[in-house]
Structure formats: structure tokens, C-alpha cells
N, C-alpha and C positions, 0 to 999 in steps of 0.2 A: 565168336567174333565180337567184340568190343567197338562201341564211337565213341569215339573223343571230338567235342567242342569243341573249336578254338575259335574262340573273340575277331579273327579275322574273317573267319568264315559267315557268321552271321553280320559283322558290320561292313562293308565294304568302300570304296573310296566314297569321299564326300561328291554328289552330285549338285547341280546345277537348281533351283528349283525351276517349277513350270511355271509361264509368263500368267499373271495373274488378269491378263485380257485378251482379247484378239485382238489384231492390227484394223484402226479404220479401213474401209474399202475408199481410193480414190475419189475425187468428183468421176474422174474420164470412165470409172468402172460402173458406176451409178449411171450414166449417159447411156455406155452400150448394153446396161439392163435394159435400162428406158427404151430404148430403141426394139428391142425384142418386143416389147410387150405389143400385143397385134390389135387389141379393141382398148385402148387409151381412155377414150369417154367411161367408158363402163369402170376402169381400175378406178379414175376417179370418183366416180360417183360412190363404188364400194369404199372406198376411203372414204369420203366425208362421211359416210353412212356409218362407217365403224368408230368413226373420232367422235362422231354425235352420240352414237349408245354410250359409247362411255363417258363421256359428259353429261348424259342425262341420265345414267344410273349413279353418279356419285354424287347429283344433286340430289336423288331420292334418297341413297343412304344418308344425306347431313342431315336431309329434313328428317328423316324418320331417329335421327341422332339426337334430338333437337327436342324428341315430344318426352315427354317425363315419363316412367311405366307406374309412375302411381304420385297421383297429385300431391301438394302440399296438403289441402287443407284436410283431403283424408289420412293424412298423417297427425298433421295436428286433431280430429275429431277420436284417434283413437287414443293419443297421448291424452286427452283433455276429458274428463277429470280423470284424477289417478285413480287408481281402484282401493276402494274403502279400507284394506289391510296396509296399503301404505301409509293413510292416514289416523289410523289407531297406534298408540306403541302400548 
């Protein structure tokens, strides 16, 4: 028993693509979260707490972005002088 291919079979009709976002959720849908939430004080304060870590770790990464891993002038002390075989021809 023999299969035969046929071009139809593996291509099928052109589809749709899939939507490249999810739809916003309403203000009125965000409200009746808000409302579910039972200890409010504490959601907030876990929020600021979480928007502060991250803003205080992405100040530590600039500054740590910031510091050089190997200074100028000990760049400059190993280029300076050249070594004696460059200076002979």
C-alpha cells in the first residue's frame, strides 16, 4: 500500500492569525477586582514595597554600570613604555 502527498493535504485553507495582544480589561473590571480584595492596606503597602525594590535595584545596577572594571591609568601604565623589541628594528 502506497501514500501519495498531495499539496492540498499538507497546506490547508489560509487561517486567520492569532491577535498579537490581549484585549485591556475595562476601568468597571479593575473596580470589581478592587473590591474583592479584603485587606486593601496591606495590597498597598505590598505594592509600594515591590515598585521600591525595583527602583532600587536598577539604581544599583547603573551605578555598578557606571564604575570601570579596570581603570585608565592602569591601562595607560601597561601600554607605557612599549616593550624594548618594539623599539629596536
Amino acid at each position: 500500500m502506497t501514500h501519495q502527498l498531495r499539496v492540498s493535504d499538507t497546506f490547508g485553507p489560509p487561517t486567520a492569525p492569532p491577535p498579537c495582544h490581549a484585549p485591556t480589561p475595562s476601568p468597571l473590571t479593575l473596580l470589581v477586582q478592587w473590591e474583592k480584595v479584603d485587606n486593601k492596606p496591606a495590597f498597598i503597602v505590598y505594592s509600594v514595597a515591590a515598585f521600591s525594590a525595583i527602583w532600587l535595584s536598577s539604581t544599583v545596577v547603573n551605578a555598578l554600570n557606571g564604575l570601570p572594571l579596570v581603570s585608565a591609568a592602569a591601562l595607560f601604565r601597561k601600554a607605557w613604555p612599549p616593550p624594548s623589541s618594539l623599539l629596536t628594528a
